[in-house]
VMD Tcl script that builds the backbone (N, CA, C; Angstrom):
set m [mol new atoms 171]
animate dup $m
set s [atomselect $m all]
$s set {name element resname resid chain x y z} {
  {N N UNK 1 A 89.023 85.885 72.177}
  {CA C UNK 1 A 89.073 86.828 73.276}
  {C C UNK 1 A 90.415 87.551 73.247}
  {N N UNK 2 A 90.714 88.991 73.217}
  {CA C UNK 2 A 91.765 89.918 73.085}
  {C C UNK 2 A 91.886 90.508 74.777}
  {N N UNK 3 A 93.354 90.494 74.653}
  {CA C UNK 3 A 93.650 90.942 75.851}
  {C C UNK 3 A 94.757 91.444 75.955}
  {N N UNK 4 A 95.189 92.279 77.243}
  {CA C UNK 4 A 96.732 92.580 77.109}
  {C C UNK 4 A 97.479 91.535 78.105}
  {N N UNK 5 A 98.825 91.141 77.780}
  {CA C UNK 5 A 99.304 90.054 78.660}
  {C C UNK 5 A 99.473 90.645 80.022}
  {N N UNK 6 A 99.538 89.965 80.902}
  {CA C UNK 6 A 99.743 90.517 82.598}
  {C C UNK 6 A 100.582 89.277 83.436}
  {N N UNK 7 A 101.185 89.345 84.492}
  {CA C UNK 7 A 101.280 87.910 85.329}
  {C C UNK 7 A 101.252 88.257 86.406}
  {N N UNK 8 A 100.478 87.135 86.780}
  {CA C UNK 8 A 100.214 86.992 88.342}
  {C C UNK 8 A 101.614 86.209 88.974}
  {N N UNK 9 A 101.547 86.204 90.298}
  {CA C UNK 9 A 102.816 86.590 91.272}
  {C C UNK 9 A 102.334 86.374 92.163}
  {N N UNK 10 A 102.712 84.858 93.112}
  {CA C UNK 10 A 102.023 84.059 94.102}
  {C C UNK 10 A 103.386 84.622 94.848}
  {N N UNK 11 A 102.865 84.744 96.305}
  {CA C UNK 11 A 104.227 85.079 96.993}
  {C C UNK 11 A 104.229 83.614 98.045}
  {N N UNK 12 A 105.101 83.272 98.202}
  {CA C UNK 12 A 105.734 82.231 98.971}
  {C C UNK 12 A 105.128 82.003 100.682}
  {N N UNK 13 A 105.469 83.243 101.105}
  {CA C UNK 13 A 104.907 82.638 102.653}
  {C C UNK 13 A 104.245 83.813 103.287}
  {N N UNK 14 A 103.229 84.281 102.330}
  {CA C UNK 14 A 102.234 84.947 102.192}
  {C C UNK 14 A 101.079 84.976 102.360}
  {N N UNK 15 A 100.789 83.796 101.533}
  {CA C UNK 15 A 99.348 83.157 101.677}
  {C C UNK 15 A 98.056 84.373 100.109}
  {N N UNK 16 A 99.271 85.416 99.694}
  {CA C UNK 16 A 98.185 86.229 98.656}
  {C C UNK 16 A 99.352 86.239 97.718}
  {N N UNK 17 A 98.350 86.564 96.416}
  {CA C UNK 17 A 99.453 87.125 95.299}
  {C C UNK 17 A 99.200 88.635 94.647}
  {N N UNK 18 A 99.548 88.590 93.521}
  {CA C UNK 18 A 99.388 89.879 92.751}
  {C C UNK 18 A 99.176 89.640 91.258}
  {N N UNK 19 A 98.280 90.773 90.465}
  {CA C UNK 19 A 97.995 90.373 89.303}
  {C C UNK 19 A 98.893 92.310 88.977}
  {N N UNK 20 A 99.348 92.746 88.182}
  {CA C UNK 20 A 99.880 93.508 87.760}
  {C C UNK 20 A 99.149 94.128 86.712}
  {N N UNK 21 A 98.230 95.394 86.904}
  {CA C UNK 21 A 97.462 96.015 85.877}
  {C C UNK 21 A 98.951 97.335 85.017}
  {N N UNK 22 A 98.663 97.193 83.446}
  {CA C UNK 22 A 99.891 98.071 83.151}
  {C C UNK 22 A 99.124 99.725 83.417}
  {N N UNK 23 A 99.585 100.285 83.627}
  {CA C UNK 23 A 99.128 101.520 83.470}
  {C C UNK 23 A 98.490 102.133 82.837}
  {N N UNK 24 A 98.872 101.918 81.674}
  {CA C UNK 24 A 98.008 102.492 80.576}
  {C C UNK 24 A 96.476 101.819 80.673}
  {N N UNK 25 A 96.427 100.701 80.832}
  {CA C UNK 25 A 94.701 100.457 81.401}
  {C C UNK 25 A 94.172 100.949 82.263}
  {N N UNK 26 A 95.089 100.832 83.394}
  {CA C UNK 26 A 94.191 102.037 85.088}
  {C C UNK 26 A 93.885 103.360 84.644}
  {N N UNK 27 A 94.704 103.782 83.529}
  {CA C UNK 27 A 94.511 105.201 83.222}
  {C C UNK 27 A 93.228 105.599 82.057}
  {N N UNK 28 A 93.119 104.365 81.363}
  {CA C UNK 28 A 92.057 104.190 80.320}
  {C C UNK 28 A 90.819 104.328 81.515}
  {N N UNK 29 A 90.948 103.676 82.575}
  {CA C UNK 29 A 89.904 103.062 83.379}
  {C C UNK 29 A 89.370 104.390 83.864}
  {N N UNK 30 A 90.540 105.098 84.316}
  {CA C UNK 30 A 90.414 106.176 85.219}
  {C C UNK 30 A 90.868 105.547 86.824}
  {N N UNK 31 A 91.320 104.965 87.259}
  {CA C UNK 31 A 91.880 104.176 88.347}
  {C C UNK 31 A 92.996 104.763 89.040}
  {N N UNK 32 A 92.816 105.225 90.483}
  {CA C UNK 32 A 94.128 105.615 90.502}
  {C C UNK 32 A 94.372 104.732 91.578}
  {N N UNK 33 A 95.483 105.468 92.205}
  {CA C UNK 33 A 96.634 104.509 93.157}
  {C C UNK 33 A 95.502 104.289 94.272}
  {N N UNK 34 A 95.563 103.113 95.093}
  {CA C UNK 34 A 94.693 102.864 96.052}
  {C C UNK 34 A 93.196 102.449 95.907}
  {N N UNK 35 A 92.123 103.290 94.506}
  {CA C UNK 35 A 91.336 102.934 94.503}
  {C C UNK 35 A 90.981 101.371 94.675}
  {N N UNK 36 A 89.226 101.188 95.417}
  {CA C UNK 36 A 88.870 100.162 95.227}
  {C C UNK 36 A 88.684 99.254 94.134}
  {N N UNK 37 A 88.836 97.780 93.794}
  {CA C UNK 37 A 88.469 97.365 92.557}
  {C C UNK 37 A 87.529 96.416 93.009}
  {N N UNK 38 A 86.591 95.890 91.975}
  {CA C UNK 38 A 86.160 95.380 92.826}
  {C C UNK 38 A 86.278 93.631 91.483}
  {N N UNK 39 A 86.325 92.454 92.231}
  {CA C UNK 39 A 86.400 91.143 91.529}
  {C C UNK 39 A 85.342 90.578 91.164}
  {N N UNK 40 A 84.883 89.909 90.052}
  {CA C UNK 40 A 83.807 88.629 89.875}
  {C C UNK 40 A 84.592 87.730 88.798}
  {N N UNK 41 A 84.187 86.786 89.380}
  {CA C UNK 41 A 84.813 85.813 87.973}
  {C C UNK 41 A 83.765 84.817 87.736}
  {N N UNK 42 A 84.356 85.353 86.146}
  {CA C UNK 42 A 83.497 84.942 84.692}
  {C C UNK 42 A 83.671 83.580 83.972}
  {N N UNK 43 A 82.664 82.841 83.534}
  {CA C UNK 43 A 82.979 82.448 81.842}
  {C C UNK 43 A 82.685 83.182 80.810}
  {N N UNK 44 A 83.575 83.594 80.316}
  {CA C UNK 44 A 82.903 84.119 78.507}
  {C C UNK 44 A 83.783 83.394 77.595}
  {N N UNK 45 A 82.825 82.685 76.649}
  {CA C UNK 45 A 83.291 81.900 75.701}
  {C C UNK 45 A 84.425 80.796 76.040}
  {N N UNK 46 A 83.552 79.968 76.712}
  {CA C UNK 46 A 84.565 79.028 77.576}
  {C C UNK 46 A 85.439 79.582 78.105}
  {N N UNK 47 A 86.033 80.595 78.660}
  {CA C UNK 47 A 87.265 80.732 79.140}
  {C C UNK 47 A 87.163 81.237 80.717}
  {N N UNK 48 A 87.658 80.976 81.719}
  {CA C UNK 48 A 87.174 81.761 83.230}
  {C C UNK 48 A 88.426 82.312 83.093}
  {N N UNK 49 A 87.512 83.772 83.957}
  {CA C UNK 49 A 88.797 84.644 84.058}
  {C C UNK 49 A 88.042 85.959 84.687}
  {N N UNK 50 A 88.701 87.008 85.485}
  {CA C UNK 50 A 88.029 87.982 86.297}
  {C C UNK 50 A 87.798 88.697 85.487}
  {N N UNK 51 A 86.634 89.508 86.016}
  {CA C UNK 51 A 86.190 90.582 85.691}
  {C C UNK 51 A 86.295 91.840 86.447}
  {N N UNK 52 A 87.215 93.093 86.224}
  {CA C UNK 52 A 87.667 93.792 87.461}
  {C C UNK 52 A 87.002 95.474 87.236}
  {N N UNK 53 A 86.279 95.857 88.707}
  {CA C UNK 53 A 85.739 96.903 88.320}
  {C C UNK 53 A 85.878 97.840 89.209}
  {N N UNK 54 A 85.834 99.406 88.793}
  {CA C UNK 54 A 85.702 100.050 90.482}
  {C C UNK 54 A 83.955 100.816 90.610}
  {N N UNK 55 A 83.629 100.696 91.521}
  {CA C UNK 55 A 82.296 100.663 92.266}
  {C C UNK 55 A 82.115 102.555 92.196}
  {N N UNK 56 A 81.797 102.872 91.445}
  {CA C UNK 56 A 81.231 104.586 91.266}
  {C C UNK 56 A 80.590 104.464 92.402}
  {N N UNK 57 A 81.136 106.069 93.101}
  {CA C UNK 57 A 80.299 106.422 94.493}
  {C C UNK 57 A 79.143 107.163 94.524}
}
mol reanalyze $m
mol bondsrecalc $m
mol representation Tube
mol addrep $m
């Protein structure tokens, strides 16, 4: 499985974190600032891990 590296970023007294998309993917995606994304998480090939999408209107 190929990927680009990213890190997630638990905040302390928060209770949420952050996963950091680089740009150059939101822009591959077509994604801009604010859009919705939307989450499911996967197995593919043993591995869990999200699957992130935005919902065409």
């Amino acid at each position: 499985m190929n990927g680009k590296t990213t890190k997630y970023y638990k905040y302390k007294h928060s209770g949420s974190g952050t996963i950091t998309i680089p740009i150059s993917i939101a822009e591959a995606l077509n994604w801009k600032h604010k859009d919705e994304v939307n989450l499911v998480i996967k197995n593919i090939d043993g591995k869990i891990g999200l699957f992130m999408y935005k919902k065409e209107k």
